[in-house]
PASEBA-1860 file (N, C-alpha, C; in nm, 3 decimals):
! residues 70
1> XXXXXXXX> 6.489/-4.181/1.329/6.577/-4.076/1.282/6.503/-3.990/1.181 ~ 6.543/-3.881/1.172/6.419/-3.755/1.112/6.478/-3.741/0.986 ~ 6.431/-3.701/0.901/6.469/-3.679/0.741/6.593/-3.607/0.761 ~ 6.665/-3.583/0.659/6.784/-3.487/0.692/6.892/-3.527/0.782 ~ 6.857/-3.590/0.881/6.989/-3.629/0.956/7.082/-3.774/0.907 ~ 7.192/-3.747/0.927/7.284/-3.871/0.871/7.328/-3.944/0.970 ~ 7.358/-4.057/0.946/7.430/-4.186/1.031/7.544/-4.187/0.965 ~ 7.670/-4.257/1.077/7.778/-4.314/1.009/7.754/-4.398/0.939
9> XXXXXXXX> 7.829/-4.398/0.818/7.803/-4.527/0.749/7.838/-4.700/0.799 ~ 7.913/-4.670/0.898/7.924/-4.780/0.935/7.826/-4.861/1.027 ~ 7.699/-4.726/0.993/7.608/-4.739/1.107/7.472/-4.791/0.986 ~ 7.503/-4.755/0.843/7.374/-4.780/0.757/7.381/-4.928/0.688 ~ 7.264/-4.988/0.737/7.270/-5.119/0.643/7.201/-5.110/0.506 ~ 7.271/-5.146/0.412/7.255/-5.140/0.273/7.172/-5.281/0.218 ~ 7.060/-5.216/0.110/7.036/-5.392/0.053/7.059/-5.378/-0.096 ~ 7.026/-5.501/-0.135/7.045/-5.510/-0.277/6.916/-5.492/-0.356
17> XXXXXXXX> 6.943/-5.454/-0.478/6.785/-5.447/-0.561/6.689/-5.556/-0.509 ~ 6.752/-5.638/-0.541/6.681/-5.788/-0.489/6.577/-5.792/-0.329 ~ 6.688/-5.772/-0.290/6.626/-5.739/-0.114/6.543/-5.650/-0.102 ~ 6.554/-5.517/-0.172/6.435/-5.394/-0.161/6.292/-5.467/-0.209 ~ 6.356/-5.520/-0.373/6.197/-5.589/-0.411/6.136/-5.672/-0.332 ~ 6.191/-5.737/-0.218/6.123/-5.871/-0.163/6.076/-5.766/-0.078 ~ 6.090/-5.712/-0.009/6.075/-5.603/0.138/5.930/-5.526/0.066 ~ 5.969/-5.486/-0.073/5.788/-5.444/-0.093/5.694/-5.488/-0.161
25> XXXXXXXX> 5.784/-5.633/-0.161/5.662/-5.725/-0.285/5.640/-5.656/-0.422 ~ 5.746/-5.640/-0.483/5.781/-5.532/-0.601/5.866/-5.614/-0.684 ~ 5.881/-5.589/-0.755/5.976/-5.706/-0.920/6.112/-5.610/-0.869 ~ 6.200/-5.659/-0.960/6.324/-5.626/-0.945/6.336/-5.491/-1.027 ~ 6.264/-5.485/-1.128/6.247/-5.369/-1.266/6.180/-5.223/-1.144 ~ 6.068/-5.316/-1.073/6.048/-5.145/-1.021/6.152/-5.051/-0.948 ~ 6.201/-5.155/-0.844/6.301/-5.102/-0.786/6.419/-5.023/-0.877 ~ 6.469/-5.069/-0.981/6.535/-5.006/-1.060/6.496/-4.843/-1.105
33> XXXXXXXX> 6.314/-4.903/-1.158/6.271/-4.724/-1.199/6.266/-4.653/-1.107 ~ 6.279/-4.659/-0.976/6.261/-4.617/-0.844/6.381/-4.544/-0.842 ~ 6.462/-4.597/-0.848/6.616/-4.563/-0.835/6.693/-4.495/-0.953 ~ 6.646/-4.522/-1.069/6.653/-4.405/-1.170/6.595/-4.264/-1.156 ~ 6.488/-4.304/-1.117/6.380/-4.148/-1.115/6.396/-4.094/-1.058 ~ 6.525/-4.152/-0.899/6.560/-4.021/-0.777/6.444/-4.078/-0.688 ~ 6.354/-4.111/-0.684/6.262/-4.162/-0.580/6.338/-4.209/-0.468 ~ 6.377/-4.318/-0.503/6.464/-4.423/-0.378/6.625/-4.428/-0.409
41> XXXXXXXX> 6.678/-4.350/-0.346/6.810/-4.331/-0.362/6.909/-4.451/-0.335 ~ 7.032/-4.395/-0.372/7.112/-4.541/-0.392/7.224/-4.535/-0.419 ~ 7.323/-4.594/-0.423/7.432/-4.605/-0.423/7.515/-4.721/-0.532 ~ 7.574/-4.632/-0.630/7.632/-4.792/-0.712/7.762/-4.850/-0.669 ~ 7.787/-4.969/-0.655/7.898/-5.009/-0.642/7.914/-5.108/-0.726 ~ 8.062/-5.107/-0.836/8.052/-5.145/-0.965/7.906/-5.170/-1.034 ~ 7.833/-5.285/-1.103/7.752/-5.262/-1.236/7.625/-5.260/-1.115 ~ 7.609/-5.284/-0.997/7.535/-5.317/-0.867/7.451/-5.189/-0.804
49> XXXXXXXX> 7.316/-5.165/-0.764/7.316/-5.082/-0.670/7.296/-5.105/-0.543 ~ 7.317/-5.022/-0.450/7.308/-5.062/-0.294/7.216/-4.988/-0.272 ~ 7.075/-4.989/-0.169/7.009/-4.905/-0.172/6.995/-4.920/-0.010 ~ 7.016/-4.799/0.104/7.025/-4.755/0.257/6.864/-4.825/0.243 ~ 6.902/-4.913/0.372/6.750/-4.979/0.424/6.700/-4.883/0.500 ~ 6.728/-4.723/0.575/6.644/-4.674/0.611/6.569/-4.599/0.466 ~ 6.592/-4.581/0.359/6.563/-4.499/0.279/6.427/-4.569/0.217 ~ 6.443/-4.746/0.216/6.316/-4.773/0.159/6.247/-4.778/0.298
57> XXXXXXXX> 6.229/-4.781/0.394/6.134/-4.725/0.491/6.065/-4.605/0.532 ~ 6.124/-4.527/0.461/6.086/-4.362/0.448/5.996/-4.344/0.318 ~ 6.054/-4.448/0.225/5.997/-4.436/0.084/5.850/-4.471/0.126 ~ 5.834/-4.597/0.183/5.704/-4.704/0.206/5.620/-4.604/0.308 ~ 5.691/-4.524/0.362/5.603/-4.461/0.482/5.589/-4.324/0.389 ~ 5.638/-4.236/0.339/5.580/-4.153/0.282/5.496/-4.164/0.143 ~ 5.487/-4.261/0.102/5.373/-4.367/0.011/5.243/-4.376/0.070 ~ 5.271/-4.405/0.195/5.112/-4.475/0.236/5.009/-4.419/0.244
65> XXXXXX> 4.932/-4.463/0.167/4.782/-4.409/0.130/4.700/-4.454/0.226 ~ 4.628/-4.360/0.295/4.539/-4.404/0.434/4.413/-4.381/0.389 ~ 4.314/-4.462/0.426/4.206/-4.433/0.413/4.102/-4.348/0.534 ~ 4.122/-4.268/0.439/4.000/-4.126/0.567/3.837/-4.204/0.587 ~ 3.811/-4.201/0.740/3.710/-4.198/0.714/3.622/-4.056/0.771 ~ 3.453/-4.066/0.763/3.374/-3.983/0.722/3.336/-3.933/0.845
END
């Protein structure tokens, strides 16, 4: 699915801070600054955030640093 386009929600699976950090081998704190800074968007529900599992896949893929070669 291409940037910009939306799913039903009944169609987006959501994870928890917890779950994002395990998915990028990341502490629980980054995910948070991630999600403060607007980087990795998110959703609060009460003191909790939910963060769309396609969103950290877009995050990880527009991250990736490739190495050029010569």
């Amino acid at each position: 699915m291409a940037a910009g386009e939306s799913r039903p929600l009944n169609e987006v699976q959501f994870l928890t801070v917890a779950e994002v950090a395990s998915v990028m081998r990341v502490s629980k704190m980054t995910v948070y600054r991630l999600v403060h800074s607007g980087h990795l968007p998110a959703i609060r529900v009460g003191r909790s955030f939910r963060v769309p599992e396609q969103a950290v896949h877009e995050y990880l893929r527009e991250s990736y640093v490739g190495v050029e070669t010569a």
